[in-house]
C-alpha positions as CSV (number, residue, x, y, z in Angstrom):
1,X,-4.5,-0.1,-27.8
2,X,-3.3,1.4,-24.7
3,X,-3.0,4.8,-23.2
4,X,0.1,6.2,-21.3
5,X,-1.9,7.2,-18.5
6,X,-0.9,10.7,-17.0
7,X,2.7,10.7,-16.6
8,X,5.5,9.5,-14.2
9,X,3.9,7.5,-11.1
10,X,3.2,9.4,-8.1
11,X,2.2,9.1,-4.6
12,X,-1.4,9.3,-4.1
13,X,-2.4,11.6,-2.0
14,X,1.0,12.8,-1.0
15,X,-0.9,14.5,2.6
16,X,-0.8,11.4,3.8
17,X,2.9,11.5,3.9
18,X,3.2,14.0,6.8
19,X,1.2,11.7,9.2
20,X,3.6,9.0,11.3
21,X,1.4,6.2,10.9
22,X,0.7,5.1,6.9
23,X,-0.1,2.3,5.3
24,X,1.1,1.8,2.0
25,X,-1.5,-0.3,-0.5
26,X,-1.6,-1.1,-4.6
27,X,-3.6,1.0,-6.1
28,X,-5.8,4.2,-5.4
29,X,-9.5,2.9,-5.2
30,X,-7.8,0.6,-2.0
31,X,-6.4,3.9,-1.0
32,X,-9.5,5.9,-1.3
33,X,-11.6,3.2,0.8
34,X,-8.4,3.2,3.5
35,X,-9.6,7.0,3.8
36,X,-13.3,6.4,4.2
37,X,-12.1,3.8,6.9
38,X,-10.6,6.8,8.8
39,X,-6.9,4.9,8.0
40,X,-4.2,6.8,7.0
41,X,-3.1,4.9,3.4
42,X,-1.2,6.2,0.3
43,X,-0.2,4.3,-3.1
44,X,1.5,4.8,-6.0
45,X,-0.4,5.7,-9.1
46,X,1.2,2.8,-11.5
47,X,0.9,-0.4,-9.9
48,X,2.5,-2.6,-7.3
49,X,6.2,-2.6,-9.2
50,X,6.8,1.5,-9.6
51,X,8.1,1.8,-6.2
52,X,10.9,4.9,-6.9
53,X,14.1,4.9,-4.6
54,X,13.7,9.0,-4.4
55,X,10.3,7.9,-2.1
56,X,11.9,6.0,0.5
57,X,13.2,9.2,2.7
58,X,9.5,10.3,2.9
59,X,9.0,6.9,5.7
60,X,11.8,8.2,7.8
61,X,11.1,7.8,11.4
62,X,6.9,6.1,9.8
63,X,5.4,3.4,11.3
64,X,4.3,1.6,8.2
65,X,2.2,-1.5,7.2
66,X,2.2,-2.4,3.5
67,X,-1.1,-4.9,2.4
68,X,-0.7,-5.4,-1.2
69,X,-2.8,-7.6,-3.9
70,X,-2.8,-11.5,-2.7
71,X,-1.9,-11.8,-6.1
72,X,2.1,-12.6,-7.1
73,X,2.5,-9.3,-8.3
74,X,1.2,-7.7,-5.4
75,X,3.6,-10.2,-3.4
76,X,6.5,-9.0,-5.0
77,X,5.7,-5.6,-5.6
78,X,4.7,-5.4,-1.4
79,X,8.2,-7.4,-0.5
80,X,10.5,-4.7,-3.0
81,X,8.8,-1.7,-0.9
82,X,9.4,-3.5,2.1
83,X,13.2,-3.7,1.1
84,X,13.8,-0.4,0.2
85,X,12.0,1.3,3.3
86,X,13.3,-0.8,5.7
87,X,16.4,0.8,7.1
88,X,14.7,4.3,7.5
89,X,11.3,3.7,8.9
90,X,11.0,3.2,12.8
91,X,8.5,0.3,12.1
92,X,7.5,-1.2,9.1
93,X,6.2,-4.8,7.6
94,X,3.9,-6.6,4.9
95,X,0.0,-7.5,6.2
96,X,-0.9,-11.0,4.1
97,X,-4.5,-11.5,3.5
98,X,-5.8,-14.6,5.7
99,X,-5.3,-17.7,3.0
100,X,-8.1,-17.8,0.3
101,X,-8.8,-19.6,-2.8
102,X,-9.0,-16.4,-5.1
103,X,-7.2,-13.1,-5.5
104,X,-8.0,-10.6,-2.3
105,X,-7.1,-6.8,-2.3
106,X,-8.1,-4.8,0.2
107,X,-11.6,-3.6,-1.4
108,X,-12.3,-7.2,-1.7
109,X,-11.5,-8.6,1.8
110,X,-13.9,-5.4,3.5
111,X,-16.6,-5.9,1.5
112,X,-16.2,-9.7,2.6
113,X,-17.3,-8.5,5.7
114,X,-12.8,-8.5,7.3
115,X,-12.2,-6.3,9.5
116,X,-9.5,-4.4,8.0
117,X,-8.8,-2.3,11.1
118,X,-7.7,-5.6,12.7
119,X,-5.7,-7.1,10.1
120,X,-3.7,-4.1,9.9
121,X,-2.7,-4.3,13.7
């Protein structure tokens, strides 16, 4: 059993598009803790691999960091963003998680006691 969610994916919250300095994570409980962090994050609402072409003039002239799931998804979903945003953004690039032996997101790695702030440059 599964259930079809609420529709196309979407950008989550899209007010954080009209700010030059984003970071884009996977998934919107990383987002929401981005936001109680004071940092400036948005996602997409269907996972790491719904990244839609029609998004990518919405980073023109961004400074963006991407931190995705450790996880191979979140590596490849993180490295197909990276692709398509990369000619219009002013700066953009993909934050890895320091080496660990399980699966780090960014909820994860700050309640492990990272400094998030840091990471993100």
């Amino acid at each position: 059993y599964s259930l079809d969610g609420y529709g196309k994916p979407r950008l989550f919250p899209i007010s954080s598009i009209y700010r030059r300095q984003i970071v884009i994570c996977e998934g919107e409980f990383d987002c929401l803790l981005l936001h109680s962090l004071g940092i400036n994050a948005i996602t997409s609402t269907s996972g790491s691999r719904t990244w839609k072409p029609e998004w990518n003039k919405l980073f023109s002239e961004k400074e963006v960091r991407i931190i995705y799931d450790s996880d191979e998804a979140g590596s490849n979903g993180a490295e197909q963003v990276f692709g398509e945003i990369k000619q219009s953004t002013r700066n953009v690039r993909v934050v890895k998680f320091p080496k660990s032996d399980s699966k780090v997101d960014v909820t994860s790695f700050v309640k492990n006691n990272g400094n998030i702030i840091k990471l993100l440059g």
